[in-house]
C-alpha positions as CSV (number, residue, x, y, z in Angstrom):
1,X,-48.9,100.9,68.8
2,X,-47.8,99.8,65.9
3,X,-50.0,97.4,63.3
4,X,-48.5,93.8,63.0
5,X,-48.6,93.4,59.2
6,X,-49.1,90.0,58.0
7,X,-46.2,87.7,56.6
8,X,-46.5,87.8,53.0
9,X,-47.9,84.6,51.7
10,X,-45.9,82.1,49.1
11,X,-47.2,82.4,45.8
12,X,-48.5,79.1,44.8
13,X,-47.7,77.2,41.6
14,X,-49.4,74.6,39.7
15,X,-47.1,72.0,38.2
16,X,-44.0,71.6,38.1
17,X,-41.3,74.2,38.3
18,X,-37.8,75.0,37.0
19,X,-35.5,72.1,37.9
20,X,-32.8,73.6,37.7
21,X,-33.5,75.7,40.6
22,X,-34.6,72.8,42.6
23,X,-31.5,70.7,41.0
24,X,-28.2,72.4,41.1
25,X,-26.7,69.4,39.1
26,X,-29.3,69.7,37.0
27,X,-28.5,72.7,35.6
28,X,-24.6,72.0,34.7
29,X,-25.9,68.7,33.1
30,X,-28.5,70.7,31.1
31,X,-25.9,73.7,30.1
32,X,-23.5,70.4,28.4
33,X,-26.6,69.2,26.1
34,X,-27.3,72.6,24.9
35,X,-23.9,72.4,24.0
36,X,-24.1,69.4,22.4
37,X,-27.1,70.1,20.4
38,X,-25.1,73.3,19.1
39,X,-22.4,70.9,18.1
40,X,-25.3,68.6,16.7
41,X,-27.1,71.2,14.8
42,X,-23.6,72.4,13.0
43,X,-22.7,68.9,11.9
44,X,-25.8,68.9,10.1
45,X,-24.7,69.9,6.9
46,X,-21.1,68.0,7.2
47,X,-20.6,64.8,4.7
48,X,-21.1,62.5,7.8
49,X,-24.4,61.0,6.5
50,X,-25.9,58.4,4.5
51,X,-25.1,54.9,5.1
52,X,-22.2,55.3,7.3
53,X,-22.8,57.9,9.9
54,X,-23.9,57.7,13.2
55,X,-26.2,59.7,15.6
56,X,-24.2,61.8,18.4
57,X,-27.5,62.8,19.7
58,X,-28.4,59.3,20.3
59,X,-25.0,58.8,22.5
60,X,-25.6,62.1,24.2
61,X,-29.4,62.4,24.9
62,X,-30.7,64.2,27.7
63,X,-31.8,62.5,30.8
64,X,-35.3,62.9,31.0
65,X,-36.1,63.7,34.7
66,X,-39.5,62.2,36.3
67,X,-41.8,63.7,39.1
68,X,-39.7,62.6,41.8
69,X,-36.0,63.8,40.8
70,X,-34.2,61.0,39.2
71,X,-33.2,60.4,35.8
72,X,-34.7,57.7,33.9
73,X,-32.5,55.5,31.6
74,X,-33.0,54.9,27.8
75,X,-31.6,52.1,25.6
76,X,-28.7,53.7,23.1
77,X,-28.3,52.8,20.3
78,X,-25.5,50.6,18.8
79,X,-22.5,52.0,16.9
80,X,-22.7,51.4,13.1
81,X,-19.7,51.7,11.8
82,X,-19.0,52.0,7.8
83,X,-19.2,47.9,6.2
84,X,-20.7,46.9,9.0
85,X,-23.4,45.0,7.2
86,X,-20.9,44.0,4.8
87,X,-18.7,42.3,7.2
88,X,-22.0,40.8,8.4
89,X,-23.6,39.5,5.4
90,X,-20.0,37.7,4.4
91,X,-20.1,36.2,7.9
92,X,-23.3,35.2,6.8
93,X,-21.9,33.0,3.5
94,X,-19.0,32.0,5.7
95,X,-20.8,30.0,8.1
96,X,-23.1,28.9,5.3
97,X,-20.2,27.5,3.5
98,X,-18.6,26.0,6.4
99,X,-22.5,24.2,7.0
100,X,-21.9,23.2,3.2
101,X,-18.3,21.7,4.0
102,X,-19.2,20.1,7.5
103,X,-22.4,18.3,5.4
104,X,-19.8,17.3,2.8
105,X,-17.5,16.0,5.4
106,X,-20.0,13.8,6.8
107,X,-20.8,12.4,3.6
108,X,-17.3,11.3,2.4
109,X,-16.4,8.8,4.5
110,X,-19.7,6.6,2.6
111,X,-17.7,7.2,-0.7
112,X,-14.4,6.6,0.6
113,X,-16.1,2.9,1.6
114,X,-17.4,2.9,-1.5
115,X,-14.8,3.4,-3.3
116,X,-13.0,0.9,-0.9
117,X,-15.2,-1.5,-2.0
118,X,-14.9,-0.8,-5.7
119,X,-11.1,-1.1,-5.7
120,X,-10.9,-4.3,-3.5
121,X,-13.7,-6.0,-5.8
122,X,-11.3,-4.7,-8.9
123,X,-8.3,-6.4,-7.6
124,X,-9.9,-9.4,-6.1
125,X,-11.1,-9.7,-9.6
126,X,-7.7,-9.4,-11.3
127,X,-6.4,-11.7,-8.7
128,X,-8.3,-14.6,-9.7
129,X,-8.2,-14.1,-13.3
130,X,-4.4,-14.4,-13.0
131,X,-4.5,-16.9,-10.7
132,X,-6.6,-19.4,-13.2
133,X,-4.7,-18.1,-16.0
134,X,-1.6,-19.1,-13.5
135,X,-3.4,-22.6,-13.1
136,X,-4.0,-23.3,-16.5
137,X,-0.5,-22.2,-17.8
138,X,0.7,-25.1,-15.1
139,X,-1.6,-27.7,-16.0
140,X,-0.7,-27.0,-19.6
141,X,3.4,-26.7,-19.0
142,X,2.6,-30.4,-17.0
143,X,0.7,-31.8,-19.6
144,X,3.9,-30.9,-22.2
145,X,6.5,-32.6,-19.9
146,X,8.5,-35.9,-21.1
147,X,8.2,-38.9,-19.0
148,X,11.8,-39.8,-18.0
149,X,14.2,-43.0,-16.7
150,X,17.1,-44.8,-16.1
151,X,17.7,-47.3,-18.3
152,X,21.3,-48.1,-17.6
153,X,23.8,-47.4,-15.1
154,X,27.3,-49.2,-15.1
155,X,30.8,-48.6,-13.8
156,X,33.7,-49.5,-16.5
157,X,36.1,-48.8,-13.9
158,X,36.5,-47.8,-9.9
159,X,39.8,-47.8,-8.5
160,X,41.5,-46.6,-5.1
161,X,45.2,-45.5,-4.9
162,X,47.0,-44.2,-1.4
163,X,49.0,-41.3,-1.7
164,X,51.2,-40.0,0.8
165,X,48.3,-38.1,2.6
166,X,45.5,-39.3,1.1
167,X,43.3,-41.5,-0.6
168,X,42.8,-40.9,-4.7
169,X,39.8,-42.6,-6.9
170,X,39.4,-43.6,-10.7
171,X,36.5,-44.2,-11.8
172,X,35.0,-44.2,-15.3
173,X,30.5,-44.6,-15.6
174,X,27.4,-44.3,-18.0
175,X,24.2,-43.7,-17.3
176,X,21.6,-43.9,-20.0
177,X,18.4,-42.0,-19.7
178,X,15.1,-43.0,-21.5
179,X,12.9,-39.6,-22.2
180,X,9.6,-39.9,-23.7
181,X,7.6,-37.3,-25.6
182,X,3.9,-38.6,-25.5
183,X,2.2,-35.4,-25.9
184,X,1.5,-33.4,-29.2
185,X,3.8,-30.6,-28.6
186,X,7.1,-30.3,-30.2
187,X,9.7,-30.2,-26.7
188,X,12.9,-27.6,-27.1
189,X,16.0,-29.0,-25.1
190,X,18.5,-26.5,-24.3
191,X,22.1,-27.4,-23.4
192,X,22.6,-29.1,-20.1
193,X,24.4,-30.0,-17.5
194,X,24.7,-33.3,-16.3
195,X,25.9,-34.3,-12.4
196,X,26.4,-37.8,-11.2
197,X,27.2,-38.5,-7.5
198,X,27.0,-41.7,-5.1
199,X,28.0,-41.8,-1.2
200,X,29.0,-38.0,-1.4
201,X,31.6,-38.5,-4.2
202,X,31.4,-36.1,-7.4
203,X,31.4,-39.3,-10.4
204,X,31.7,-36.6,-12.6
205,X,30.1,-33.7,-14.8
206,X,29.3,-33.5,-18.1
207,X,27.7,-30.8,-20.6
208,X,25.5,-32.0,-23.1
209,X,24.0,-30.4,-26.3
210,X,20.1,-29.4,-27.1
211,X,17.8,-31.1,-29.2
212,X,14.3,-31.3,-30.3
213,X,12.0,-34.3,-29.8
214,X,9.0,-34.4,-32.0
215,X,5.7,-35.7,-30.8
216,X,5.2,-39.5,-29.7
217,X,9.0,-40.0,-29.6
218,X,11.2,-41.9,-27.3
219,X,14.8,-40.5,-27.0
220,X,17.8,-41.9,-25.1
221,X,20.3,-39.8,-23.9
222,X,23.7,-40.9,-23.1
223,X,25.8,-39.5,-19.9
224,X,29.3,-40.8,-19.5
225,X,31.1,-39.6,-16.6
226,X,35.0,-39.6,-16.1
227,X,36.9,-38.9,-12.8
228,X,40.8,-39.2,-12.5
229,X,42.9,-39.0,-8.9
230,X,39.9,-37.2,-7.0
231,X,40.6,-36.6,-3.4
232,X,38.0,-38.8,-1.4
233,X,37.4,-39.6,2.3
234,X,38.3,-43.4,3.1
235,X,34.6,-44.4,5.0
236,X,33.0,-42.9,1.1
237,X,35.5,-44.8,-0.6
238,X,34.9,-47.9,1.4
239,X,30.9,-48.0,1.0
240,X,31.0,-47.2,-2.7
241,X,33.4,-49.9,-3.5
242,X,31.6,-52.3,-1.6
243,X,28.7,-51.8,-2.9
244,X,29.6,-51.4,-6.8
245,X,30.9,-55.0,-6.3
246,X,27.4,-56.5,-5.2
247,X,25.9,-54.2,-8.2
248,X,23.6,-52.6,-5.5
249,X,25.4,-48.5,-6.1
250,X,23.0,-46.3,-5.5
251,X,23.7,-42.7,-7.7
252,X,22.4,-39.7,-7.9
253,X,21.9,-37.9,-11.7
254,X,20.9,-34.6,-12.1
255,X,20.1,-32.3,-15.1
256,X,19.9,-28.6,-15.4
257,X,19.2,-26.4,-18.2
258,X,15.5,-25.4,-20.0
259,X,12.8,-27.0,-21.7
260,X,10.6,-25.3,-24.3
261,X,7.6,-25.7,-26.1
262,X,4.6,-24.3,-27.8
263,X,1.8,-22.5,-26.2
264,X,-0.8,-19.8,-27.8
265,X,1.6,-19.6,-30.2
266,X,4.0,-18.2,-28.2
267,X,7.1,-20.4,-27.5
268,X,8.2,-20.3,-24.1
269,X,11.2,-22.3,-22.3
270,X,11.4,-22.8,-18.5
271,X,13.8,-23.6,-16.0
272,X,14.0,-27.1,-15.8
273,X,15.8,-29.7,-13.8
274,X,15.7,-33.6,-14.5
275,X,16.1,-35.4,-10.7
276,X,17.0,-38.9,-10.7
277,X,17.7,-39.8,-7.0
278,X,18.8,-42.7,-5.0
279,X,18.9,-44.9,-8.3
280,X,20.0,-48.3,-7.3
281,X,21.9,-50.3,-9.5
282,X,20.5,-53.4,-9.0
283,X,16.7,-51.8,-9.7
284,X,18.4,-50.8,-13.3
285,X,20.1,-54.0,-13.9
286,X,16.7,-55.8,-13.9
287,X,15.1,-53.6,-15.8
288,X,12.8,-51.4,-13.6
289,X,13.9,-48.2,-15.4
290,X,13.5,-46.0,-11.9
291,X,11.8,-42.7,-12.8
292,X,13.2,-39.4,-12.2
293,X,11.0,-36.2,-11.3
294,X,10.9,-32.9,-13.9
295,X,10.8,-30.0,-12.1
296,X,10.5,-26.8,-14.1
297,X,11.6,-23.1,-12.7
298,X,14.2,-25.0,-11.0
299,X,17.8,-24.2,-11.4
């Protein structure tokens, strides 16, 4: 008979053994990083370092494998790339400039109200200094104006003749003014022009030189007026002459030209206009001398 012999027993290991007999995979995976260390260890002495160079080793690093079979990961490390810091740091001054501006920004709209404020208050200033100066040059031009009045108004004629179509008027007047100067100032009469009117109907125009009037003095200035064959509507016609033959007319004289004076010693001459409305002749005839308004920057 033949002796059974015993199967040969396993030959028992302590730790652990190769993995890549254990790990097919393994072993392909391990044959690429000895690659990759080759590659690593001849790029050693290249000019990729310094500053600007990266690990390859830290993008290709082996896998380490624990007790039970599986890999376990690792954190890799970022990709520095040459000014990266740089690019960083001016980020960096960027944002704190744009901090700087945004701070700025929020503080400008107090000096725009401030200076707002500083401008109105300038002009609101201005304003009333020219508006008292304004009020003092009026009360001062006032102050300097003569005091004027009718002292005579008179028809020496007024006569109606037809025409074939229509109705033509004569009529010859004077009106005296009375103008008194009973301020200080010397007064500067430029040429004028003198209007008379009553019950719509042009009397007649008439120009009339400057003069001077001194201080304290009365002065009377004569108008006469002279119309020949005016065209005239018959209902005007009819209230004029009616009325002129009661003495109760009532005209209309108007003067236009400028008055000047002293002021500062600067002599200045205005617009001025001379109104004597709705004189009535009868008012006149006894002696009421009807005033007439002086309006200066009138024209």
């Amino acid at each position: 008979m033949s002796e059974h012999l015993p199967p040969p027993q396993r030959r028992a290991s302590s730790g652990f053994g190769d993995p890549a007999l254990v790990f097919p995979e393994f072993a392909s995976k391990q044959r690429g990083l000895e690659k990759v260390q080759e590659e690593e260890g001849e790029g050693e002495d290249s000019s990729y370092g310094g500053k600007g160079s990266f690990d390859l080793s830290s993008r290709f690093s082996s896998p380490s494998v624990s007790r039970n079979g599986f890999e376990t990961p690792k954190k890799t490390s970022s990709l520095k790339l040459p000014g990266f810091r740089e690019e960083e740091e001016t980020d960096r001054s960027t944002n704190s400039g744009s901090f700087v501006d945004r701070e700025e920004k929020r503080k400008c709209p107090g000096c725009f109200r401030k200076c707002c404020a500083c401008t109105c208050m300038f002009l609101s200033i201005v304003l009333i200094i020219l508006l008292l100066t304004g009020l003092s040059v009026n009360s001062s031009v006032k102050a300097s104006l003569p005091q004027v009045s009718v002292t005579n108004l008179r028809f020496s004629r007024l006569d109606f003749a037809n025409s074939t179509t229509d109705l033509l008027m004569n009529a010859n007047m004077k009106t005296v003014l009375e103008l008194s100067n009973k301020n200080d100032k010397l007064l500067y009469y430029s040429p004028m022009k003198a209007a008379v009117s009553s019950e719509n109907i042009n009397l007649g125009q008439k120009k009339l030189g400057g003069f001077m009037q001194s201080p304290g003095n009365v002065t009377y200035l004569s108008i006469p007026t002279r119309l020949r064959k005016a065209k005239v509507y018959d209902v005007d016609a009819t209230l004029l002459r009616n009325k002129e033959k009661k003495l109760e007319a009532v005209v209309n004289v108007r003067l236009s030209g400028k008055l000047g004076f002293d002021w500062l010693g600067f002599r200045i001459r205005l617009p001025t206009v001379i109104a004597c409305e709705d004189v009535k002749q009868s008012g006149v005839i006894n002696g009421l001398k009807p005033t007439c308004d002086v309006r200066i920057f009138w024209q």
